[in-house]
Backbone as JSON Lines, residues from 0, in Angstrom:
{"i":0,"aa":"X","n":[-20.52,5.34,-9.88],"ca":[-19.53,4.63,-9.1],"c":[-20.03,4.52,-7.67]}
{"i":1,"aa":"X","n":[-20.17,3.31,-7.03],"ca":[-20.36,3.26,-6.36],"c":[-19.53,2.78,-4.57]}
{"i":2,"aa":"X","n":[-19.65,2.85,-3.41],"ca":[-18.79,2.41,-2.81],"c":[-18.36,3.12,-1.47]}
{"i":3,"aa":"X","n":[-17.33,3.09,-0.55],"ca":[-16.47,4.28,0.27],"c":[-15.96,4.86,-0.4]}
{"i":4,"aa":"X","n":[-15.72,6.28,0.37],"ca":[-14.54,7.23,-0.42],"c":[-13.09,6.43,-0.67]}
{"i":5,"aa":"X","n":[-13.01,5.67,0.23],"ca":[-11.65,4.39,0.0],"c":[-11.78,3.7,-0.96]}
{"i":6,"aa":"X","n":[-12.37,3.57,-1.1],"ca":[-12.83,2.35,-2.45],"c":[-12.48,3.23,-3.63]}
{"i":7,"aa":"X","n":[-13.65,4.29,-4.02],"ca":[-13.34,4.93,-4.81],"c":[-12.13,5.47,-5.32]}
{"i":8,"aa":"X","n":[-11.84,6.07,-4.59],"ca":[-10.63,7.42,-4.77],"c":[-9.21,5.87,-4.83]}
{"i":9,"aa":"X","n":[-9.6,5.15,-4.51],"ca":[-8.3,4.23,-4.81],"c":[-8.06,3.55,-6.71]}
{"i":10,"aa":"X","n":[-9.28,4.14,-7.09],"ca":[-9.43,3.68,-8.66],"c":[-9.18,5.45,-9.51]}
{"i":11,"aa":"X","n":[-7.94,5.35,-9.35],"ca":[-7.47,6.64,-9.89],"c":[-7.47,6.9,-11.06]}
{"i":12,"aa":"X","n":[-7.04,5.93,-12.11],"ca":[-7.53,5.99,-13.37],"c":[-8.83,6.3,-13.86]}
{"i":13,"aa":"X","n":[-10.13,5.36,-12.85],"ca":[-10.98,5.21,-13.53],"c":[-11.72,6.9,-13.39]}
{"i":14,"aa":"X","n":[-11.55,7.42,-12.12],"ca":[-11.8,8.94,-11.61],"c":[-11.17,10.18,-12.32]}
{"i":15,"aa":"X","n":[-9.99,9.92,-12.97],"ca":[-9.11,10.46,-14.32],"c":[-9.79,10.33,-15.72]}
{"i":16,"aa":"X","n":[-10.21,9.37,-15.79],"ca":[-11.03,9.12,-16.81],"c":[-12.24,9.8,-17.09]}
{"i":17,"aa":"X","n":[-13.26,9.85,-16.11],"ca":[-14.38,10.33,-15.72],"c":[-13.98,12.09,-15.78]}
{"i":18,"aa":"X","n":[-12.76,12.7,-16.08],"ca":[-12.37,13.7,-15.6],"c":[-12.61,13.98,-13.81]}
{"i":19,"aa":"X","n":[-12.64,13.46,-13.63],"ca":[-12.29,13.88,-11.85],"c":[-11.29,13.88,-11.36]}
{"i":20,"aa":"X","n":[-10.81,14.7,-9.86],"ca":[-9.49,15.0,-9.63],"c":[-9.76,13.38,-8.18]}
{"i":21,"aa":"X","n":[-8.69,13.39,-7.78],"ca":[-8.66,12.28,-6.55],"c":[-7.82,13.28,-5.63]}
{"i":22,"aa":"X","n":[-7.6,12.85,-4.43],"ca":[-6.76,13.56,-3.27],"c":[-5.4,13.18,-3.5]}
{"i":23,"aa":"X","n":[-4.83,14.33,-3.85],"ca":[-3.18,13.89,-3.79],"c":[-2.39,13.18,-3.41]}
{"i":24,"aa":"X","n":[-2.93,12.76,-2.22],"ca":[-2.07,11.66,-1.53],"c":[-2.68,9.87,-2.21]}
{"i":25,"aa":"X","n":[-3.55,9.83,-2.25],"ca":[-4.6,8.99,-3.11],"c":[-3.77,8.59,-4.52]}
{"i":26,"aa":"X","n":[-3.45,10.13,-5.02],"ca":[-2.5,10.14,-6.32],"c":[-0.89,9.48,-6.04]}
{"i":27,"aa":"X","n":[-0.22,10.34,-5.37],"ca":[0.83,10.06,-4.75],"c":[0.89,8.5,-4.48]}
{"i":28,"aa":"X","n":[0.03,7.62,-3.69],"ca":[0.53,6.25,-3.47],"c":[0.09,5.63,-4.57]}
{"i":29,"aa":"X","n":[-1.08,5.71,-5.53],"ca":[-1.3,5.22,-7.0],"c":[0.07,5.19,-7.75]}
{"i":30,"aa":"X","n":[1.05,6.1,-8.07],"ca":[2.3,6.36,-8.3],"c":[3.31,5.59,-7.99]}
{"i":31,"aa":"X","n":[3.13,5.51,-6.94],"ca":[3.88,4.68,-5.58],"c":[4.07,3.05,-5.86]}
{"i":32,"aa":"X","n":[2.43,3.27,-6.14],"ca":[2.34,1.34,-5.98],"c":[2.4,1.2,-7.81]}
{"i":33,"aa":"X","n":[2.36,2.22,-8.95],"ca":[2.59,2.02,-10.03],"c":[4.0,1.5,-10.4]}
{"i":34,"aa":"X","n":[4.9,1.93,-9.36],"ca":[6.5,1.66,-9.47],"c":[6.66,0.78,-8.8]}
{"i":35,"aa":"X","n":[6.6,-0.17,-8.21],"ca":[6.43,-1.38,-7.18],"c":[6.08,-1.31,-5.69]}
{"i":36,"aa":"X","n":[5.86,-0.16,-5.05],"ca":[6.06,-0.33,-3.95],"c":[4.53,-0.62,-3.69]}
{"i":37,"aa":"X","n":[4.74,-1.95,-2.5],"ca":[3.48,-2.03,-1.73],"c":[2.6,-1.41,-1.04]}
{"i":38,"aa":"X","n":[1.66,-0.67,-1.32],"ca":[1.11,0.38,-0.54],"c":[-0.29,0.2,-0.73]}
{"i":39,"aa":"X","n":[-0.92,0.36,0.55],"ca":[-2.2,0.14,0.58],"c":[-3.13,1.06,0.05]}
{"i":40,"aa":"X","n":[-4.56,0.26,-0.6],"ca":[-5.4,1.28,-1.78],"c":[-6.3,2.01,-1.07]}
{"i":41,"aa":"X","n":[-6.1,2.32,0.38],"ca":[-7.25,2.71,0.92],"c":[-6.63,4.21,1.94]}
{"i":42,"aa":"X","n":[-5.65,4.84,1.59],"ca":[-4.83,5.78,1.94],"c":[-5.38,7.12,1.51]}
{"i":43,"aa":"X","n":[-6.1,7.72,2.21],"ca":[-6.78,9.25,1.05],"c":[-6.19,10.21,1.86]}
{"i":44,"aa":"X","n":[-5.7,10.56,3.38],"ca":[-5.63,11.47,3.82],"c":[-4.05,11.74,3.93]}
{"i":45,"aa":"X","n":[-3.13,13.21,4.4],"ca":[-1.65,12.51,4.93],"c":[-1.51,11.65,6.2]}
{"i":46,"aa":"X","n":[-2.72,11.96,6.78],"ca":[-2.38,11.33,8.58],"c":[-2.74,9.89,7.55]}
{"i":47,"aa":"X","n":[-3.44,9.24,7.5],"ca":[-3.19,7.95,7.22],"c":[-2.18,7.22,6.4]}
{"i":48,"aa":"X","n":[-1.3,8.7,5.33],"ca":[0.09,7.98,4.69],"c":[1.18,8.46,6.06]}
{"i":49,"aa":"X","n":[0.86,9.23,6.95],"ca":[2.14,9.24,7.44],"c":[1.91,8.13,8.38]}
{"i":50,"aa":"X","n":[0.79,7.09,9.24],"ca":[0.56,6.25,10.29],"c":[1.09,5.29,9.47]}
{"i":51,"aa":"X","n":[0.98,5.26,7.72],"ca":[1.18,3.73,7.41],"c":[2.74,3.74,7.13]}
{"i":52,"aa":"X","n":[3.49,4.96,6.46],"ca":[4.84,4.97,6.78],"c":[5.36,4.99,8.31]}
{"i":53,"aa":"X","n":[5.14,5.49,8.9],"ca":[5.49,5.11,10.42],"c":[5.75,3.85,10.75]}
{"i":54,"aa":"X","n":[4.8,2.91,10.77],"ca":[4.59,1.92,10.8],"c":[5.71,0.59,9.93]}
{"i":55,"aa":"X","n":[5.99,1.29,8.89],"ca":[6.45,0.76,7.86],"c":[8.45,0.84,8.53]}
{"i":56,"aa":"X","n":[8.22,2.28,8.9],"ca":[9.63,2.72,9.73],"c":[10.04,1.64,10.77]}
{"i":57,"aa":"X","n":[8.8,1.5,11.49],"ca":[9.01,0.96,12.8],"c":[9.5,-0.31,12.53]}
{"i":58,"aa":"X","n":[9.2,-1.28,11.65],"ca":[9.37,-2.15,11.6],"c":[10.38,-2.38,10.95]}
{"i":59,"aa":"X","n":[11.1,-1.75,10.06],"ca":[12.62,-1.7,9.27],"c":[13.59,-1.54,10.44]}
């Protein structure tokens, strides 16, 4: 597999498959965006899910 850790770790299945674990939060918005919500595939850390919910706040 090739790519960024963003790239990658955003193909959660395919890293599940492979038996590999992904970063929880990585997992968590895979989940997220499995149930409809729009969420971007490039989210691996919490500081970058809490800047993009912030963001998401700010603007509601």
């Amino acid at each position: 597999m090739d790519g960024k850790p963003n790239e990658i770790f955003s193909r959660v299945e395919e890293m599940k498959a492979l038996g590999l674990d992904v970063p929880q939060v990585a997992e968590l918005c895979h989940e997220l965006k499995k149930n409809g919500y729009n969420v971007p595939d490039n989210i691996l850390t919490v500081e970058e899910a809490v800047q993009w919910l912030a963001g998401k706040i700010a603007k509601a």
